[in-house]
N, C-alpha and C positions, 0 to 999 in steps of 0.2 A: 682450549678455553681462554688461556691468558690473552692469545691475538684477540680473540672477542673483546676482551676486556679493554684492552689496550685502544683498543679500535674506539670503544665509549667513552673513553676519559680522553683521546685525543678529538671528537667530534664535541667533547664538553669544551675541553679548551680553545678549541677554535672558536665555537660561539661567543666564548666569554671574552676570544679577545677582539670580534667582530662588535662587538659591545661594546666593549671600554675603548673602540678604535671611535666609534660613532659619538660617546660622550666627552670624549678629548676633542673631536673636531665642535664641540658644543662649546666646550669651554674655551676653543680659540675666539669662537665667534661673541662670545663674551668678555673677551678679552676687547676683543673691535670696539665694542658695545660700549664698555665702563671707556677708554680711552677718549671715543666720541663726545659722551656725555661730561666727561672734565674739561673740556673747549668748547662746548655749542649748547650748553643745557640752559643760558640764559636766551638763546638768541629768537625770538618771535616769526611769525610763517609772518609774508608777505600779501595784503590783500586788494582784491580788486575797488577799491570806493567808488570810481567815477565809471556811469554807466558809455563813455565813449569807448570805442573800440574795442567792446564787448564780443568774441566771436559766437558763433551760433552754438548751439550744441544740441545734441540728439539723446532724447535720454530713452536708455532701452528696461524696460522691467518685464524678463522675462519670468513667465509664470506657469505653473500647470499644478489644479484642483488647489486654488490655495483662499477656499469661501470664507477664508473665518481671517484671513490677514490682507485681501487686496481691497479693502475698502479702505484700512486705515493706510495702506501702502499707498495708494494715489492722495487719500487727505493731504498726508506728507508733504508728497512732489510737490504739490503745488504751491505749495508753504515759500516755496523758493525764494530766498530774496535774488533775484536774475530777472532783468525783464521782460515780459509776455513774449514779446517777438523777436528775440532770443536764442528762446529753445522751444522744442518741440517731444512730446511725449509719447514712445511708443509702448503701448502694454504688448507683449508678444504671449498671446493666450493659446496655449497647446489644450489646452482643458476639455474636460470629456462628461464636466457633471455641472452644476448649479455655476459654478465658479462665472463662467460664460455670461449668464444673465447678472448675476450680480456687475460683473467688472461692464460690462455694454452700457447698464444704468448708471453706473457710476462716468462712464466718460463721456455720457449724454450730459450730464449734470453739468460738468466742465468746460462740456464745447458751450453749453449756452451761456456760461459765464465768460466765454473768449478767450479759453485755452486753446491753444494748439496742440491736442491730443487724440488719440487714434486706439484703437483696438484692431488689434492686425492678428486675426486668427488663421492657423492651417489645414490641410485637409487630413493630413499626419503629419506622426511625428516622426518622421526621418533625420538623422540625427540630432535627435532627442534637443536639450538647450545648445548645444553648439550647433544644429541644424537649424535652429529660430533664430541664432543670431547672425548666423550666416546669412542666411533669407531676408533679415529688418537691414542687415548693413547695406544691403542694394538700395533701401527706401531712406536711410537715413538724410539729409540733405545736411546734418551739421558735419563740420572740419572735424569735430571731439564729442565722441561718444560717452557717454556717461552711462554704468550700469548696475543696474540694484537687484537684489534678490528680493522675494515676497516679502522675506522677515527682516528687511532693514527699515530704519527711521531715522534715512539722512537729516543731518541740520539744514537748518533754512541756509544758513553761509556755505553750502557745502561748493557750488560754482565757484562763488568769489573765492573761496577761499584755494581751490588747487589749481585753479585757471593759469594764477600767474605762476606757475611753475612750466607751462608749455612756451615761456617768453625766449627757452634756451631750445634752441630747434632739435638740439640731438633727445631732446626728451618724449618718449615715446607715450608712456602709460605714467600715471600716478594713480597710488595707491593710497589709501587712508585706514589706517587703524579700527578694527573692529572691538567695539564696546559692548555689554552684553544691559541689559534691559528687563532679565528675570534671572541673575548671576543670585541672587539669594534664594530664590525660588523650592528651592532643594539639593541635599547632596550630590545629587548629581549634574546638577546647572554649578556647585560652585563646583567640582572638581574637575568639568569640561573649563569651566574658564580659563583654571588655574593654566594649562593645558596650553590654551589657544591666548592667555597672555606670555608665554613664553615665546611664541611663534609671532607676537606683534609688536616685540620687546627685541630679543635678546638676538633673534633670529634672523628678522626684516632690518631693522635698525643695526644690526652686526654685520650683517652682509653689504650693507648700503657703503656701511663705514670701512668697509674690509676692500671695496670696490671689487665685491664678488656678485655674479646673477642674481637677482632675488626675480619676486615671483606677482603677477598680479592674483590675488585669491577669488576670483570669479565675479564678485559682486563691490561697493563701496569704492570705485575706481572708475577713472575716466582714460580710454582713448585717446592717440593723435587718431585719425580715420587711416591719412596715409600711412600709418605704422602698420595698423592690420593687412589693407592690403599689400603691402610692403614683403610682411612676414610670409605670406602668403594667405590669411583668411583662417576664419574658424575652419576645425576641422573635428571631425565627429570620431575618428577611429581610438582613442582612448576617452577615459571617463573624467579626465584632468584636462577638458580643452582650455581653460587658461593657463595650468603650468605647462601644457605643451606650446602654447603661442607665446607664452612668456619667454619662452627659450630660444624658440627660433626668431624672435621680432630682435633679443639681445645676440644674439650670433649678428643678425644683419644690421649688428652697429647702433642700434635705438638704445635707448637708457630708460631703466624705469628710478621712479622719484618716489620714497618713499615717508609719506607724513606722519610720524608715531604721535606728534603733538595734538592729531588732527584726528579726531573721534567720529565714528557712526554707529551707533546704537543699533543693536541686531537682536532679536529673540532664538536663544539656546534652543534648541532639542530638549524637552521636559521628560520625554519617557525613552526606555531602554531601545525600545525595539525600531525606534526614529535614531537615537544615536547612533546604533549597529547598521544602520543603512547608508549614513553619513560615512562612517569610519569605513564602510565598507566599499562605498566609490571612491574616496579618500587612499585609499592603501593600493585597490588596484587600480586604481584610475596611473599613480604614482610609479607601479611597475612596470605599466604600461609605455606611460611617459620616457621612463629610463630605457626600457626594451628600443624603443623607438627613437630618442634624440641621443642617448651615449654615443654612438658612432663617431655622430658630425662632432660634438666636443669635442673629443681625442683627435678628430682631424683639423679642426678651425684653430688660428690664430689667438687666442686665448693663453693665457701667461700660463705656467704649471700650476701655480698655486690658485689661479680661478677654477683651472680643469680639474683639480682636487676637492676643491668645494664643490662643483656644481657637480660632481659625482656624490658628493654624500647628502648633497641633496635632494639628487633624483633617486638616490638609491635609499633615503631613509626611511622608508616605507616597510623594506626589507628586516630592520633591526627586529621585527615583532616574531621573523621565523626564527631567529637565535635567543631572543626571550623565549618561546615556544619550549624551543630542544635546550634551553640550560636549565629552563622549570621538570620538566620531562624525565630529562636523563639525571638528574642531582639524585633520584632515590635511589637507583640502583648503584649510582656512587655510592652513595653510605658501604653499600659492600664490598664494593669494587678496593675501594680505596687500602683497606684493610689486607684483603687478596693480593693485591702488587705489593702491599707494604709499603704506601707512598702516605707521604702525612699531608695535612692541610695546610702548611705553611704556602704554597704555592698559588691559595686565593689571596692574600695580601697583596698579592701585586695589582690584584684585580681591583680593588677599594678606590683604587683613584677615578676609574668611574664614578663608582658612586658619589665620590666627594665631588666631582666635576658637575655632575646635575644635578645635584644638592646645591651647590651655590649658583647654577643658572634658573633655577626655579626658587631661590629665595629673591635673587635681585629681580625677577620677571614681576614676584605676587607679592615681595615686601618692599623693596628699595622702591619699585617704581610704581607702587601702587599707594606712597604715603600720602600724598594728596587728600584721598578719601579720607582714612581713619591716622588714628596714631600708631608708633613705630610700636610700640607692647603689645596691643593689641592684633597688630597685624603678624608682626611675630608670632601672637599665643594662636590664632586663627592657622600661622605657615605649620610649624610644629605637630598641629593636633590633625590638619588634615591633608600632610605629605604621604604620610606614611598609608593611608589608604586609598590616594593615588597610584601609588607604586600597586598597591591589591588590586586594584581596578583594572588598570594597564595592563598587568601581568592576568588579567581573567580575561582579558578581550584580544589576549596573544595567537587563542585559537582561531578565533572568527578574524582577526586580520590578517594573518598569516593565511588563511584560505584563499582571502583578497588578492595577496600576493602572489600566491603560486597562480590562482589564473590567469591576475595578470603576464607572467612573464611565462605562462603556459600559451596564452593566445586566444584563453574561450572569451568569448561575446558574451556579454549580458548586454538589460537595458539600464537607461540613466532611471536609477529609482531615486527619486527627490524626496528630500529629508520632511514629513508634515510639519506644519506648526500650527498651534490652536489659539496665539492672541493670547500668551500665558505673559502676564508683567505682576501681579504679586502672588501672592499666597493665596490670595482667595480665590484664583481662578483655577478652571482644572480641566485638562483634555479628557477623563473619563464619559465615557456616554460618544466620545466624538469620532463622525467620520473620518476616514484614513487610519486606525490604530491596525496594526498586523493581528491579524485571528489566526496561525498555524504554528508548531513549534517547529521549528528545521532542525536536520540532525546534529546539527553543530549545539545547539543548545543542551540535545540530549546529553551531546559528550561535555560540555562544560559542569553539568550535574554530576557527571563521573568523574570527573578529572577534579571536582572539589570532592569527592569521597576520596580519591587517590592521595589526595597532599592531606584528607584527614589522617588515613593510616599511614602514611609518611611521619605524621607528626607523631604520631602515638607509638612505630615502631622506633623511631628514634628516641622515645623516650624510655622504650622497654630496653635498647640492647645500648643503652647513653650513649650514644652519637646524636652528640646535639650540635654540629657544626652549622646543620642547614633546619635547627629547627623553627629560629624564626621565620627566614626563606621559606618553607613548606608552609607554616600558618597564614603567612601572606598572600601564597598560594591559592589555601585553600578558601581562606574568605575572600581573596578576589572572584573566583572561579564561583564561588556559593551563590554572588550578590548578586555576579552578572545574570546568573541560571535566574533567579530569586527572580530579579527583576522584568527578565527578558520576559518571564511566562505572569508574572502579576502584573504587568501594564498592555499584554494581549485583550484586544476586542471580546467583550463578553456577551455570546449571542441570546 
């Protein structure tokens, strides 16, 4: 019995230091981050004013079933200050319902106003958005591709403004800052922010400054053309076809450029069961990614300390199997622990995790978010809703960690694109609306379990006082409760 035992407290500790390995490399790249911003935080992006030697550009807006956000998504575009003949607009419409007739009317509207714009639909969807873009880049005619998802609302300066960043020839892709558009919306718009400003702060601007890979994030970014095909071209076999091009166009020497000063406004995921589909192409799209480019890192000319990052970024995907198995196995510690005789002095070493993403998620949502509000308030806002972050994350350990394993298992799925309903304040609301998930999958069942499991976790630790991990299990169980809660009350109701 004791090797059993042994066995569990050594697969605990592994985790935990798989863990605190990933939030040490978080807090290097915050190290990058804060060093950056003490020499360059005054210095202004450079813009295009004179319309001479303007090059063309090709803007792609790939789309599929997106009726309630592609009308205001071309309004947008064309808002452009760049002139008419210029650039040119492709909508790339994989679409299978209304979407179709809405987006054809709407770029009738535009051609008769003297746009140069197109609706380029397919007969399938062979792979899925990297199969459309792969197919528009033969049609494109501009040098620099420009690409937006349904739910952004680039600025009018959005050309001028990254254009002159391809004036350095090794610059392949730029990248711009995503802004959020319905971030007060609800608990769950701000705590996905909090999230996805860590990754447009700490992580992109860390990594720039660190002269480590980073990454184009699918949408809000422009193209060299010759970079793509350089890299070799979209490619459909993982669910991350920009972090996987992002990788191989920086192996073949491209550079991406990345703009934290330089904002585009994007509409959040408002209901649970759109966010789990996000996170869910997200995670394995990310294993996939790893399964498939780790190789050529470890063999390419890249310095040690790039080849170190750009593993724990292709492999940070992974961090959610070992959140998983340290939520998991922490209960039957409680007795384990006791049984070997081993005390809990040995998690202290582990805290500095903790402390390490504790300060990369205060400088992401309070240091760099002062602008907005003042430094009290953004504080009393960081404080009250870190800590059910961490619940949250640690409830969605199960359904990403699934992510995981297939990816780096090898099963297929298809690209399921995240809905958006046109959600920008409080008064709107996706109930009643097409695209909402009507079925519970079994992962949801076990999230309802696995928040009953960390109740009695909590309760026997308070019956036999081993209260080491009683907060750990409470946070547990209200992550796991909310996620269950929410996933099955934002389901289609027929």
């Amino acid at each position: 019995m004791s090797v059993i035992y042994y066995s569990i407290f050594f697969v605990y500790i592994l985790a935990l230091a798989y863990i605190t390995v990933y939030c040490l490399m978080q807090l290097n790249l915050l190290y990058h981050y804060k060093k950056y911003h003490r020499h360059h935080n005054e210095e202004s992006l450079p813009k295009a004013e004179s319309d001479m030697n303007l090059p063309f550009v090709t803007i792609q807006l790939p789309i599929f079933n997106e009726m309630y956000v592609v009308e205001r998504l071309i309004d947008n575009i064309v808002q452009f200050d760049y002139p008419k003949d210029k650039y040119e607009i492709h909508v790339l419409d994989d679409s299978t319902d209304e979407t179709v007739e809405i987006t054809r009317k709407k770029v009738e509207e535009y051609k008769s106003k003297g746009f140069n714009i197109e609706q380029i639909c397919r007969t399938d969807r062979t792979g899925y958005k990297a199969g459309a873009l792969k197919e528009a880049t033969k049609k494109a005619k501009g040098d620099f591709i420009a690409i937006f998802d349904a739910d952004f609302l680039p600025r009018p300066d959005f050309l001028r403004s990254t254009m002159p960043q391809f004036e350095n020839p090794k610059v392949g892709v730029v990248q711009t800052r995503w802004e959020h558009i319905n971030q007060d919306y609800s608990l769950l718009t701000r705590l996905q922010a909090m999230q996805l400003n860590v990754h447009f702060t700490v992580e992109q601007q860390g990594r720039q400054a660190g002269n480590y890979f980073l990454q184009f994030n699918g949408t809000a970014g422009i193209w060299r053309k010759e970079t793509i095909d350089d890299a070799g071209g979209w490619e459909a076999d993982t669910l991350t076809e920009d972090l996987d091009l992002s990788i191989r166009a920086q192996l073949k020497g491209w550079e991406i450029v990345y703009l934290e000063k330089f904002g585009s406004p994007a509409e959040l995921p408002a209901e649970m069961n759109g966010l789990k589909s996000q996170q869910f192409r997200w995670m394995k799209g990310g294993a996939e990614t790893a399964k498939k480019i780790l190789p050529t890192v470890w063999k390419s000319h890249m310095t040690f300390g790039q080849k170190i990052h750009a593993t724990s970024h292709l492999l940070g995907s992974s961090v959610f199997l070992f959140i998983f198995l340290v939520g998991v196995i922490s209960v039957p510690l409680l007795f384990i622990l006791s049984e070997l005789q081993l005390g809990t002095d040995f998690l202290a070493s582990f805290l500095i995790g903790m402390l390490a993403i504790i300060a990369v998620y205060y400088v992401a949502n309070v240091q760099a978010e002062l602008k907005k509000e003042s430094y009290s308030k953004m504080l009393f806002k960081f404080i009250i809703l870190f800590p059910v972050f961490l619940a949250l994350s640690m409830g969605l350990s199960l359904h990403n960690s699934v992510a995981v394993l297939q990816g780096y298992r090898g099963k297929k799925s298809p690209f399921v694109r995240t809905p958006k309903f046109d959600i920008k304040g409080l008064a709107d609301s996706f109930k009643k609306r097409k695209y909402l998930a009507s079925k519970i999958t079994w992962t949801t069942f076990m999230e309802g379990i696995l928040a009953l499991y960390f109740i009695a976790a909590v309760a026997i630790g308070i019956y036999w006082e081993h209260y080491i991990f009683i907060i750990f299990h409470a946070l547990l169980a209200v992550g796991y409760g909310v996620i269950f809660y929410l996933t099955v009350s934002h389901l289609r109701l027929k």
